[in-house]
C-alpha positions in Angstrom: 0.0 0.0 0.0 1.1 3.5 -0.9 2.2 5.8 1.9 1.7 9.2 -0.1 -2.0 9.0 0.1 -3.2 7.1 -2.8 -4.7 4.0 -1.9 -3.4 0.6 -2.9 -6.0 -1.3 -5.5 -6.6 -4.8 -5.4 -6.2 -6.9 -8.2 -9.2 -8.5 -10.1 -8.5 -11.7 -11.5 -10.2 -12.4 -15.2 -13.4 -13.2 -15.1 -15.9 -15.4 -16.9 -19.2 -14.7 -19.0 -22.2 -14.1 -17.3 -25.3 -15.6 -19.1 -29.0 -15.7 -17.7 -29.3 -15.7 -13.8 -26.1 -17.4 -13.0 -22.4 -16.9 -13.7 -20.5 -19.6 -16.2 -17.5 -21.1 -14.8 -14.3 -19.3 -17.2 -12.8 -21.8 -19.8 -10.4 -24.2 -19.2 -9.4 -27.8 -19.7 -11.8 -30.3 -19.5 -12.9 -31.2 -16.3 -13.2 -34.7 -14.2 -16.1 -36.7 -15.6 -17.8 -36.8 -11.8 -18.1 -33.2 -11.7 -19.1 -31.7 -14.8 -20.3 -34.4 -17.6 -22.8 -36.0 -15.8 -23.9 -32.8 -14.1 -24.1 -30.6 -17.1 -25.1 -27.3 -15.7 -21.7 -24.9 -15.2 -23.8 -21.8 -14.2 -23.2 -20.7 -10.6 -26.3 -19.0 -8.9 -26.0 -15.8 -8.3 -28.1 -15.6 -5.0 -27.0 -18.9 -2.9 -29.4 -21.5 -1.7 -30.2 -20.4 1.8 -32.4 -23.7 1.9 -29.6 -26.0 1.3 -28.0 -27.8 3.6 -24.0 -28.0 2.4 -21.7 -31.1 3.2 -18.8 -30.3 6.2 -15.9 -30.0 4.2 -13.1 -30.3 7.9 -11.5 -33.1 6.9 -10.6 -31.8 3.1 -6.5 -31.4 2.7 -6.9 -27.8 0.5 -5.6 -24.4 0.4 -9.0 -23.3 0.7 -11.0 -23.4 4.3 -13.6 -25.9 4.6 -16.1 -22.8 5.3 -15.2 -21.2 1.7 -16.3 -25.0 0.1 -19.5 -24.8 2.4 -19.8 -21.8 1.4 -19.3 -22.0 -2.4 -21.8 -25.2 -2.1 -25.0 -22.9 -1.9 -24.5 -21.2 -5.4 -24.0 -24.8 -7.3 -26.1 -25.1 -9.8 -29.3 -26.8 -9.0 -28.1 -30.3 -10.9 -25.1 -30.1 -8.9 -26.8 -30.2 -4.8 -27.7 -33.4 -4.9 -24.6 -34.6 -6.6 -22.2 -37.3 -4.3 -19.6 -34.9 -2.1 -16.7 -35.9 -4.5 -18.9 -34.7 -7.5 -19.4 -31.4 -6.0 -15.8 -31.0 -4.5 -14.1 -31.5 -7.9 -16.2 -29.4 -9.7 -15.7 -26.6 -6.5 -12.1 -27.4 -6.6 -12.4 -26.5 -10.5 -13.6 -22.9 -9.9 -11.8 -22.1 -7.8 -8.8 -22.9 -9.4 -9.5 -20.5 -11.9 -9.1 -17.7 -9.2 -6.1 -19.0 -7.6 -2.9 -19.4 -9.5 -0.2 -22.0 -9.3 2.0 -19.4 -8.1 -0.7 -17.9 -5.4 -1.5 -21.8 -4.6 2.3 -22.8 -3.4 2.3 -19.4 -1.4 -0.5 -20.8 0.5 1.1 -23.9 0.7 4.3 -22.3 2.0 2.2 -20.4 4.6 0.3 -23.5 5.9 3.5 -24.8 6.5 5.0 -22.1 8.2 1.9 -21.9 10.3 2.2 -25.7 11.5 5.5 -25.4 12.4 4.6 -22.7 14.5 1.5 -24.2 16.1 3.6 -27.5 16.8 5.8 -26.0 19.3 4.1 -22.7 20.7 2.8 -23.5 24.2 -0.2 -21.2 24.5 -0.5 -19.3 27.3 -3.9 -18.4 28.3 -5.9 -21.5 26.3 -9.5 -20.1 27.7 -9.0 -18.0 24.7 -8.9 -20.8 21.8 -12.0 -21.9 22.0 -15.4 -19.2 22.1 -17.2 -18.4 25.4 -19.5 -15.7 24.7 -20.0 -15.2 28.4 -16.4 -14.1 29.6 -15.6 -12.6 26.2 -18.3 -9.8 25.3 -19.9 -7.6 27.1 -23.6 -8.3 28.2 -25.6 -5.9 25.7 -23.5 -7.3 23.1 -24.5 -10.6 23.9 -28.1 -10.1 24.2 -28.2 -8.0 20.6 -27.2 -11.1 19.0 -29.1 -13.4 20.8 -32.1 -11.3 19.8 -30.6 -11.2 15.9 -32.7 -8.2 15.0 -31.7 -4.8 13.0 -33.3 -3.3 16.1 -31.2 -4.8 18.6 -28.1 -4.3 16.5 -28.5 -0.4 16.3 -29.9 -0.1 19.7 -26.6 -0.6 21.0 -24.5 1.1 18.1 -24.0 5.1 17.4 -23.3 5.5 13.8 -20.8 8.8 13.6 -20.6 8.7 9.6 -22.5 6.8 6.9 -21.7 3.1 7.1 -19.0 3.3 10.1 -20.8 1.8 13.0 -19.4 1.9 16.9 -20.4 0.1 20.3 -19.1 -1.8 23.2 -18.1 -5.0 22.2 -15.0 -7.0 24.3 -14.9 -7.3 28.3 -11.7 -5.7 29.6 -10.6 -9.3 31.0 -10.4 -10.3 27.7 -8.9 -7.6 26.2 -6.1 -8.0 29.1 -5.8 -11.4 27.8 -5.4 -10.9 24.7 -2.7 -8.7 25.0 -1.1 -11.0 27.2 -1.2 -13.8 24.9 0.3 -12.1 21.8 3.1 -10.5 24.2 3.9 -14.0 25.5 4.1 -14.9 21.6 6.5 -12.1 20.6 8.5 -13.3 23.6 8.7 -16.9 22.1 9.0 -15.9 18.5 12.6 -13.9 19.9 13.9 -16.7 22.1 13.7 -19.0 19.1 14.8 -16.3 16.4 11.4 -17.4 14.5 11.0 -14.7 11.7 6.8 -14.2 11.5 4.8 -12.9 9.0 3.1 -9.5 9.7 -0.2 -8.6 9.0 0.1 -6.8 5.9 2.2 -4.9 3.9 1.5 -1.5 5.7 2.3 -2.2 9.8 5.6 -3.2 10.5 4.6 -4.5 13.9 1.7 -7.2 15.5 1.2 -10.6 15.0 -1.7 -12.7 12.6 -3.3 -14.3 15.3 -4.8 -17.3 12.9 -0.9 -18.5 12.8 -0.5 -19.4 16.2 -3.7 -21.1 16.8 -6.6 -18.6 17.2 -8.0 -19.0 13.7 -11.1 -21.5 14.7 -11.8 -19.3 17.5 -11.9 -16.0 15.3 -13.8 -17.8 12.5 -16.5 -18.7 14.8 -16.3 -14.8 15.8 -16.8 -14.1 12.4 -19.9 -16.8 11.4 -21.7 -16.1 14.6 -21.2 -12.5 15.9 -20.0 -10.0 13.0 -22.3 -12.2 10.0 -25.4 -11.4 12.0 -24.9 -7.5 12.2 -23.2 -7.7 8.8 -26.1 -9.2 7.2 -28.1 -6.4 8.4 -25.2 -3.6 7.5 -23.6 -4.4 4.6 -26.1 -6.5 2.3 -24.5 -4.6 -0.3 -21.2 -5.9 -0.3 -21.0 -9.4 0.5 -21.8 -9.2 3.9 -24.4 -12.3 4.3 -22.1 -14.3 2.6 -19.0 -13.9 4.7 -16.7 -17.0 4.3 -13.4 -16.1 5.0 -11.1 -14.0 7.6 -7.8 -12.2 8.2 -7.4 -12.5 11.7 -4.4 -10.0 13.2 -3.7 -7.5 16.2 -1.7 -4.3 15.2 0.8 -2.4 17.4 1.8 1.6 17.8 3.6 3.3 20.0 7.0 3.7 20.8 9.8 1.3 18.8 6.5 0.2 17.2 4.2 1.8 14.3 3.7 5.2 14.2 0.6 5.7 12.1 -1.1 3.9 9.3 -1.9 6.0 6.0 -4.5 6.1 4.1 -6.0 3.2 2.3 -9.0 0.7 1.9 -8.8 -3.0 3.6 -8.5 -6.4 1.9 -11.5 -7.3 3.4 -15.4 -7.2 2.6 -16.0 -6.0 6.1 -13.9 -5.1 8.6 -14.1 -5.4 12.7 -11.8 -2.9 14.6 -11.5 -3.6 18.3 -9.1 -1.4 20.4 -7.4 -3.7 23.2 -6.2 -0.9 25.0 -3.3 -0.1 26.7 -2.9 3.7 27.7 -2.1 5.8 24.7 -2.8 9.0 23.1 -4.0 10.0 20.0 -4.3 7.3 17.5 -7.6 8.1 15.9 -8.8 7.0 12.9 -9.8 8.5 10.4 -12.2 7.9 7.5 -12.7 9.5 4.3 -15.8 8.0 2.7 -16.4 4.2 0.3 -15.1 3.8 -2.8 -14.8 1.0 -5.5 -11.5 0.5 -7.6 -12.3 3.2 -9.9 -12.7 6.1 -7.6 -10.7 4.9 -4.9 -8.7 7.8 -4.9 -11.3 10.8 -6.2 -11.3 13.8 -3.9 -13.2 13.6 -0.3 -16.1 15.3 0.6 -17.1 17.1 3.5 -20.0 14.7 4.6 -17.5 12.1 4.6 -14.5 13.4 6.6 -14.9 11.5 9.9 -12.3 11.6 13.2 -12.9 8.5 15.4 -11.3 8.4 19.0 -10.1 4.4 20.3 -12.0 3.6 23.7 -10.3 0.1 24.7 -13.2 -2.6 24.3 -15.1 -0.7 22.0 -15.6 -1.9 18.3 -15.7 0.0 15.2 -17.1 -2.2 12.0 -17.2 -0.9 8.2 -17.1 -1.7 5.0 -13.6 -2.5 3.8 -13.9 -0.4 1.1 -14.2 2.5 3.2 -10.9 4.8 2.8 -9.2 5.5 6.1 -6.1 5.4 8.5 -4.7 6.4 11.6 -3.4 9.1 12.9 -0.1 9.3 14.8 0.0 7.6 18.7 2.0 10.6 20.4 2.4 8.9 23.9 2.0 5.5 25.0 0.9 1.9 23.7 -2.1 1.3 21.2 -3.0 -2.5 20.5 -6.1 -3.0 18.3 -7.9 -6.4 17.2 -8.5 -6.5 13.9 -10.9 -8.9 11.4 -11.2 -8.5 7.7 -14.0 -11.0 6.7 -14.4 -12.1 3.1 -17.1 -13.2 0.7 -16.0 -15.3 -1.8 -19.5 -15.4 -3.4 -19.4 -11.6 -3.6 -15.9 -11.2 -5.0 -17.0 -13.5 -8.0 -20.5 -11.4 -8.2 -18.2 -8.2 -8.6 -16.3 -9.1 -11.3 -19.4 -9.1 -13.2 -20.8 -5.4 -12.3 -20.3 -2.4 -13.7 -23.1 -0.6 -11.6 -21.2 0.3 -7.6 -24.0 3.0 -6.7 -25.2 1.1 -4.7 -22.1 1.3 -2.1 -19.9 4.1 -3.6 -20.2 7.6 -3.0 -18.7 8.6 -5.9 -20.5 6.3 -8.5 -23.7 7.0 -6.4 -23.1 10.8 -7.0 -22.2 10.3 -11.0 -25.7 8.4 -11.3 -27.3 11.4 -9.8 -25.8 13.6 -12.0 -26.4 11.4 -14.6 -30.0 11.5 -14.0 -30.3 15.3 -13.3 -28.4 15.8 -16.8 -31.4 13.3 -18.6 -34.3 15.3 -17.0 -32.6 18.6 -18.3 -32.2 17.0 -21.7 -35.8 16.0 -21.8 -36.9 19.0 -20.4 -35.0 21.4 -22.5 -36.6 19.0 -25.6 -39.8 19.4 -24.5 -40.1 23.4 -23.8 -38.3 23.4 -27.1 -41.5 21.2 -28.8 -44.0 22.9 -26.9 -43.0 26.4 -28.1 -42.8 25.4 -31.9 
């Protein structure tokens, strides 16, 4: 990602042809008899099958998470659902081999390695947080908002300072405490071995990804049954009922640490932004309004300049499209949790629009215009037919 302002763009990978209400699978070689030639239909749905039931997918040996295959399973075409689990494996496999390449694919085989040998000899130190308990992790009127699962009880406990950039009280300060603990006691290990870790992205030289040292069931369960609900409700728009996927990471500023984070947009289809503590100043974040990749970097408006100040415990959840960063931590030491969840579904959907109004200021603003410039047009026409 840049650091002069402009924000980094994700690459699109090529994408197939759309035809009727579902998306053809891209060319390529032929595929395994089981999954294609006795199950003819290639067309993805476009909207998956909430009725279907998909397979469990656990015990698959695949750079792909067993939730993306469940996942995946609920936009087969019709003639594929109640196809035998290898039929519908192969021809998942098949996709989405389209949209990783062999380069990408030993990357991720590189990383699952690294990340076993790290998870075979890392003790944990606090193992209450591995595995979900609602109860000790969240605060109570987080808790009951979910339970209830309503778009009432989901803004009755959230202020929304800007369009789309929701806040509310979200982690118990036990937890947050031991949390930080946890990945401390990591960076302590990963010295007295001389382990060399990945960070979390290309922009903070300092945190840890907390799905390489065992944490990643724990924040995918976080993700399927605590940010999907609200999400759902959010972020329709963008992928955010069909969250499949996560980036799991904590990030660290302060002194001998990061100093800031420029600006930029988030690998992510939403993103969940938890402040851990400890005593800092400054730090805040700023946001600067949602873009797609063509106007990711066209000028800011005044409705959408937004300063947002870190209150450990209390979450912050946006698209990951929205443009922001942080500014600089002047005293102290800031320690956030951070959660970019993905939708694989979506990310295929978008390579097949052209039409973003319906999340992007910007191409929201040039339909508008758009529409004002047709009703002068016609108008102009018509006083001009009228008067003849």
């Amino acid at each position: 990602m840049s650091s002069d302002g402009a924000v980094e763009k994700r690459e699109d990978l090529p994408a197939g042809k759309g035809n009727g209400n579902g998306l053809t699978v891209p060319a390529m070689a032929p595929a395994p008899v089981t999954a294609t030639r006795s199950y003819g239909d290639r067309r993805l749905r476009l909207n998956p099958n909430k009725e279907h039931q998909p397979d469990k997918y656990e015990d698959v040996q695949s750079e792909f998470g067993a939730p993306i295959f469940s996942s995946l399973e609920r936009h087969l075409p019709p003639s594929m659902l109640e196809a035998p689990r290898q039929a519908k494996l192969d021809f998942m496999r098949e996709v989405l081999g389209r949209y990783l390449p062999e380069g990408e694919r030993a990357r991720v085989q590189r990383h699952k390695e690294y990340r076993q040998r790290i998870m075979s000899t890392y003790q944990p130190l606090h193992k209450e947080l591995y595995n979900m308990d609602p109860t000790s992790f969240f605060v109570p009127s987080f808790v009951r908002a979910i339970s209830d699962n309503t778009e009432e009880s989901f803004r009755n406990i959230m202020l929304e300072p800007s369009p789309g950039v929701y806040s509310f009280a979200m982690l118990r300060p036990g937890f947050c405490e031991l949390l930080v603990s946890e990945v401390e006691n990591f960076e302590k290990w990963v010295n007295s071995v001389k382990f060399k870790t990945i960070r979390p992205n290309t922009m903070n030289k300092y945190g840890a990804v907390l799905d390489d040292f065992g944490l990643e069931a724990m924040l995918n369960k976080l993700m399927e049954e605590f940010v999907c609900p609200m999400s759902r409700v959010l972020f329709p728009e963008v992928g955010g009922s069909t969250l499949d996927s996560h980036h799991g990471f904590v990030v660290e500023y302060g002194k001998d640490k990061d100093f800031k984070l420029d600006f930029h947009v988030d690998d992510s289809e939403v993103t969940l932004n938890v402040c851990l503590g400890k005593q800092f100043q400054g730090g805040e974040l700023f946001f600067r309004g949602v873009r797609c990749d063509q106007h990711v970097n066209s000028e800011t408006h005044p409705e959408e300049v937004l300063e947002y100040s870190h209150v450990p415990g209390q979450a912050v959840i946006h698209r990951g499209r929205h443009r922001h960063g942080a500014r600089p931590t002047t005293s102290g030491f800031r320690i956030n949790l951070l959660l970019w969840c993905r939708s694989s579904a979506f990310r295929e959907m978008k390579k097949y629009q052209k039409d973003f109004s319906s999340w992007c200021s910007e191409c929201q603003r040039e339909k508008k215009a758009r529409q004002r410039q047709c009703l002068d047009t016609t108008r102009t026409a018509f006083l001009r037919t009228a008067g003849a």
